[in-house]
C-alpha positions in Angstrom: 116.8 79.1 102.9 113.2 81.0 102.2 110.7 81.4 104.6 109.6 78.2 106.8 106.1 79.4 107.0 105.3 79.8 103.4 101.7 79.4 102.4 101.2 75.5 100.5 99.7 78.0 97.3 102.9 80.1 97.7 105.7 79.4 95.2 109.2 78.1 96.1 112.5 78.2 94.4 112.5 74.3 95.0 109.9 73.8 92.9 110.7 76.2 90.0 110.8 74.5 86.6 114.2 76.1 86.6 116.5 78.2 83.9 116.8 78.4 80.1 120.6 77.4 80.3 122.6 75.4 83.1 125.5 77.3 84.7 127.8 76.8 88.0 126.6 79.3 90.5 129.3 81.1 93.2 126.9 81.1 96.3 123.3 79.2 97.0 121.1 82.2 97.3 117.1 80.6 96.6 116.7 81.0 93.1 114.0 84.0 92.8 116.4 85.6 95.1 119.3 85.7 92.8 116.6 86.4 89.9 115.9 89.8 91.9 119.8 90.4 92.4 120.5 89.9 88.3 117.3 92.5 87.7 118.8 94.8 90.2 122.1 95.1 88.4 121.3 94.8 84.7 121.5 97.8 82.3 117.7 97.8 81.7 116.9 98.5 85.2 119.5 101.7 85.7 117.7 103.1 82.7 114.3 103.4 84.1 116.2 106.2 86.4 115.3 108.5 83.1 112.0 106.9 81.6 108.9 108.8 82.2 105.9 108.1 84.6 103.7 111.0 83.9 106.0 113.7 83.2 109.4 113.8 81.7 112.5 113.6 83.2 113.2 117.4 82.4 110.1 118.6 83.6 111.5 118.5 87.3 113.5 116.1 89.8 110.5 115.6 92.0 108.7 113.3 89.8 108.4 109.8 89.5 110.2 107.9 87.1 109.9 104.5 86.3 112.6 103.5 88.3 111.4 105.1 91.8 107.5 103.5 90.9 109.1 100.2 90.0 110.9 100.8 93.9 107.3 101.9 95.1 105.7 98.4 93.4 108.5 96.7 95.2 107.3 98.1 98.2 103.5 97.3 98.1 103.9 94.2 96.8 106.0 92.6 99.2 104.0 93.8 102.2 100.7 92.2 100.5 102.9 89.0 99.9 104.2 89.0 103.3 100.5 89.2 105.4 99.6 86.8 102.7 102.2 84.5 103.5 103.4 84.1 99.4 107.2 84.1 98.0 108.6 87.6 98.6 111.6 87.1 96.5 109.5 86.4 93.5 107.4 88.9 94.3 110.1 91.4 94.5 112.1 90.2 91.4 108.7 90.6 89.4 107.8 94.3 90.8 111.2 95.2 89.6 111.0 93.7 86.3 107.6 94.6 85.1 108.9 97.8 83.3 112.2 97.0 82.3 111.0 97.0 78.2 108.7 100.4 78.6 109.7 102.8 76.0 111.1 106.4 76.0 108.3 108.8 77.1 105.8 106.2 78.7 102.7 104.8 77.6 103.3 107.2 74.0 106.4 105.9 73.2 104.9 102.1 73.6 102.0 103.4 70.9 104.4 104.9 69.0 106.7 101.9 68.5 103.6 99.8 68.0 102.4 101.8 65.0 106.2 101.9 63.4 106.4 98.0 64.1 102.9 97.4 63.1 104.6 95.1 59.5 107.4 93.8 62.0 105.5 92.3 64.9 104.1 95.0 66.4 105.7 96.2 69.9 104.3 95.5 73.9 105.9 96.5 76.6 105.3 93.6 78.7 106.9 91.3 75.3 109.6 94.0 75.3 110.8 93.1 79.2 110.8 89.5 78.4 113.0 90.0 75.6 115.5 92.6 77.7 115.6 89.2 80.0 115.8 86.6 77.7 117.9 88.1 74.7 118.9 91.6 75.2 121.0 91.9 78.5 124.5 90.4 77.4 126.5 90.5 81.0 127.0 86.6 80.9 130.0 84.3 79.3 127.6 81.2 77.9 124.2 83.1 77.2 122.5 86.6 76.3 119.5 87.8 78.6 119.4 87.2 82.6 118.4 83.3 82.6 116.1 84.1 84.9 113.7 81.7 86.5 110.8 80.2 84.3 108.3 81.5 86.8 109.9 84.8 86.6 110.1 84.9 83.6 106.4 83.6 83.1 105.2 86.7 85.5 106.5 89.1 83.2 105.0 88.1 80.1 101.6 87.5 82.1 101.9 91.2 83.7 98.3 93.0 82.7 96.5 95.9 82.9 94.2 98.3 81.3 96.8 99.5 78.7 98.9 96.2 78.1 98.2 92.7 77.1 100.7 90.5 75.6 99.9 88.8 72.6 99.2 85.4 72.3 102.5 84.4 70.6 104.3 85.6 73.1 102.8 83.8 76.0 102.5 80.3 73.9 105.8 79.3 76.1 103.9 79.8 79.7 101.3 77.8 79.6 99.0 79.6 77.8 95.1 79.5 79.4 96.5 79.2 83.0 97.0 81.8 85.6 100.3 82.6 86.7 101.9 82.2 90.0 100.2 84.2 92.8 102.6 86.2 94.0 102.7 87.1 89.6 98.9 88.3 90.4 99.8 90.6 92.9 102.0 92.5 90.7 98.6 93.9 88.7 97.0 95.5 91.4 100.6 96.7 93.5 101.3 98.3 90.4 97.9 99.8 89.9 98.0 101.5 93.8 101.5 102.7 93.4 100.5 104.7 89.8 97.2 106.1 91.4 98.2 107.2 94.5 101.9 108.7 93.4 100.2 110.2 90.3 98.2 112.2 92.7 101.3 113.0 94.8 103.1 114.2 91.5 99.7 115.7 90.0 99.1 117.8 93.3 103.0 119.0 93.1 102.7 120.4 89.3 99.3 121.9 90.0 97.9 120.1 86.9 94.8 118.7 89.9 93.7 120.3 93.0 92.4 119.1 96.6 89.5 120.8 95.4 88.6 118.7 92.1 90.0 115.2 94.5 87.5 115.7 97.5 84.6 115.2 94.3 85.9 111.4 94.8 84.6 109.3 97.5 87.8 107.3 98.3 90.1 110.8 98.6 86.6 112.6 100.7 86.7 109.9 103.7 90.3 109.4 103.4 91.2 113.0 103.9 88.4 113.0 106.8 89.9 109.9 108.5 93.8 111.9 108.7 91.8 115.5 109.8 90.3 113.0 112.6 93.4 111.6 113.5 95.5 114.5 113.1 93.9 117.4 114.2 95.3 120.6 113.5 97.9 119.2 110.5 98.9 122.1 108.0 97.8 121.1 104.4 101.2 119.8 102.6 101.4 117.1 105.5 97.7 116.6 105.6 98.0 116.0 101.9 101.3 113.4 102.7 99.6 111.5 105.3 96.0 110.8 103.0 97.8 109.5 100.3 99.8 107.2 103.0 97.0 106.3 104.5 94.8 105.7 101.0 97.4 103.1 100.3 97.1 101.2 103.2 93.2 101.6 103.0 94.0 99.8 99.2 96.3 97.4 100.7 94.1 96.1 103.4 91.1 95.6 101.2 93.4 94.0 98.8 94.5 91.5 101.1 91.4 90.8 103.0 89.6 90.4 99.3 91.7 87.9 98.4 92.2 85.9 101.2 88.0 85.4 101.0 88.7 84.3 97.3 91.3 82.0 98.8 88.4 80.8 100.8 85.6 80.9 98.3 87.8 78.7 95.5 88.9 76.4 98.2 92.8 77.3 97.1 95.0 75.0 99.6 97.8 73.9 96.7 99.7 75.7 93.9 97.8 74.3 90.9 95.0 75.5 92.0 96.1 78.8 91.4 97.4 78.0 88.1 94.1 76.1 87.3 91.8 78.3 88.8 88.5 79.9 86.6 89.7 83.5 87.3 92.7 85.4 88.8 92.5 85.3 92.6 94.3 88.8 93.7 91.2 91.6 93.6 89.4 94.5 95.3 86.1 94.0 97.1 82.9 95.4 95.1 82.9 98.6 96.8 86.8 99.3 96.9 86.5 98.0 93.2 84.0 101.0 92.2 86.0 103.9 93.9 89.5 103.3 92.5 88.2 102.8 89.2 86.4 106.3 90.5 90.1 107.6 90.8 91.3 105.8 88.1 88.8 107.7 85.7 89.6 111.3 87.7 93.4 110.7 86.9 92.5 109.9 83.1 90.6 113.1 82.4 92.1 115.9 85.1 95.9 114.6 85.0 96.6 112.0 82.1 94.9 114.3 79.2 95.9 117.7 80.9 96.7 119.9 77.9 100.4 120.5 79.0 100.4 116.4 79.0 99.3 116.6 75.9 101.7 118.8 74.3 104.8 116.3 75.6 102.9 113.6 74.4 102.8 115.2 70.9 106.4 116.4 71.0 107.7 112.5 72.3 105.5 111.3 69.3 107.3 113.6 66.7 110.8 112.8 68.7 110.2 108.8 67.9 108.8 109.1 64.8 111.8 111.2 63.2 114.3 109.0 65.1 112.7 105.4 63.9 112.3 107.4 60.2 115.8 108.3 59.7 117.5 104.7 61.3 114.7 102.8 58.7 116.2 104.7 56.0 119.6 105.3 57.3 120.8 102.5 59.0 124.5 103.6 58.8 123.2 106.2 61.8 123.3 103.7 64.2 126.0 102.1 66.1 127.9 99.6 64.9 127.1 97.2 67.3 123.9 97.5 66.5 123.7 97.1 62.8 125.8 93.6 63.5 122.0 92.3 65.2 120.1 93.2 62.1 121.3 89.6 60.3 120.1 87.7 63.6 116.9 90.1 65.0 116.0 92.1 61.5 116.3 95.8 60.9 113.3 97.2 62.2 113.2 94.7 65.3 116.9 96.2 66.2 115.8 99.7 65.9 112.6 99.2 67.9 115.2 97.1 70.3 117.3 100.2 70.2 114.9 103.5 70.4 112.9 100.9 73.3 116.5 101.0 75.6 116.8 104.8 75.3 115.9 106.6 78.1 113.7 110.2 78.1 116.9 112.3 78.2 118.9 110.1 75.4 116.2 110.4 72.8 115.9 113.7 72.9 119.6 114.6 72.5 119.8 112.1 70.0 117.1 113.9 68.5 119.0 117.6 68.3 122.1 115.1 67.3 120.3 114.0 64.0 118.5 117.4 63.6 119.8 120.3 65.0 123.0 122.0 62.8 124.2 123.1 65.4 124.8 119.8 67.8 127.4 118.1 68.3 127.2 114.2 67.0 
């Protein structure tokens, strides 16, 4: 039932190495398939609704959450699979799974836990959505977690970026040295042109960056030339729209023509030699290569460390460090259901389990719930 015309390097459901645990299945949906479907409707994804991008879920409804960029990886990942000719159920199953074990209050709350779990294993976000899938998610009669494909599964924990890289424990399962699928690959750089280019979008919106301070950046200069060109006469909020639509498919279109050349240059023509390839195939040409990181840079200083970031950074720190704090030494706080995992995951492993599931919005009324007099419990 998948795609006839499927590239021989491409991966197919008949070929996975299959699931954790055998079960009797109602339909015969292509395994990735049904592996997107079970991330689609499990607990972990709905909460990303209310898990921050850039800016908290408080600061406004327009932003970005982790939920609508997951959607927005989705999106630019299966059109590079498609003109590639790769799997786009895996592909899709893997954009919307790549987040489902970030923290509270992005990239802070993943430091945050990290430092509190530092004695107990230390905590990753790309180890954290392995273990939503494999242990945490309990929907099923025979088996916790989403028995999800291996290859699924094996994209998750290989996810990477600038800010995460799963220890080597935690990949020791998935074949540790080798590459993971390709259509795993693209999930890097989809995820990397959906956070630039809708951090701009959001950045723009709050007035934390400025058109002025962007048009310094060669990649935003001759993009916002190329829409004037073609658009003449376009007020600025649309002219400001269309650039960022059309630097994504500038990104997109160097991505795949990039890659298929490395296709060419490491005569790939069968699955394994993706796995066994020297280095990951899915890139940037050179030149595209040194303007995002360009952006990438711009984003870090103008948006990322803007000092009203900064201040909700400090405050999410202080929120997760008083909630882990008074669980540690409290346990009784917690749920009951919870305190029945620490026998079979450990104290501090449930806690970090638990404050890890809570969205933006839950930890901080939790955190008036524990602290302020004056609130409800």
């Amino acid at each position: 039932m998948e795609r006839n015309d499927l590239a021989p390097y491409a991966a197919r459901s008949v070929n996975s190495r299959g699931r954790r645990y055998q079960e009797p299945f109602k339909d015969d949906r292509p395994a990735f398939e049904r592996d997107r479907d079970r991330i689609i409707h499990c607990a972990a994804f709905r909460r990303l609704e209310y898990k921050t991008q850039v800016f908290v879920n408080h600061e406004g409804d327009y932003y970005r959450t982790r939920l609508t960029h997951s959607l927005e990886v989705a999106q630019i990942a299966r059109g590079t699979a498609r003109k590639l000719r790769l799997n786009e159920d895996l592909v899709e199953a893997l954009s919307l799974a790549h987040d489902l074990g970030h923290t509270p209050f992005g990239h802070t709350g993943e430091q945050v836990l990290n430092h509190l779990m530092a004695d107990y294993g230390g905590f990753e976000h790309n180890r954290q959505s392995l273990r939503v899938v494999e242990v945490l998610e309990e929907r099923y009669p025979h088996f916790n977690g989403l028995n999800l494909c291996w290859e699924t599964r094996e994209g998750i924990i290989k996810h990477s970026s600038d800010y995460d890289k799963a220890p080597d424990d935690a990949v020791a399962e998935y074949d540790l040295g080798k590459f993971p699928t390709f259509e795993a690959q693209i999930i890097d750089l989809a995820d990397e042109i959906a956070y630039n280019n809708h951090d701009i979008d959001d950045g723009l919106k709050s007035g934390y960056i400025t058109t002025e301070e962007l048009s310094e950046l060669a990649l935003w200069r001759e993009t916002h030339a190329r829409v004037a060109g073609k658009f003449p006469g376009i007020d600025s909020d649309r002219h400001i729209y269309q650039t960022i639509s059309h630097l994504i498919g500038t990104l997109i279109d160097d991505l795949i023509g990039a890659t298929s050349d490395e296709l060419v240059k490491n005569r790939i023509t069968h699955i394994d030699d993706v796995f066994n390839c020297s280095r990951r195939l899915v890139s940037f040409s050179p030149e595209m290569r040194r303007k995002n990181n360009e952006l990438k840079l711009f984003l870090r200083k103008k948006l990322y460390r803007h000092y009203k970031v900064e201040r909700m950074r400090i405050k999410a720190e202080r929120i997760l460090h008083a909630l882990f704090a008074s669980y540690q030494q409290t346990p009784s706080l917690l749920p009951s259901a919870c305190q029945e995992k620490f026998i079979q995951h450990g104290k501090e492993r449930t806690i970090g389990d638990y404050i890890a599931g809570m969205t933006d919005r839950y930890a901080m009324d939790e955190y008036k719930r524990l602290f302020d007099p004056y609130e409800r419990v």
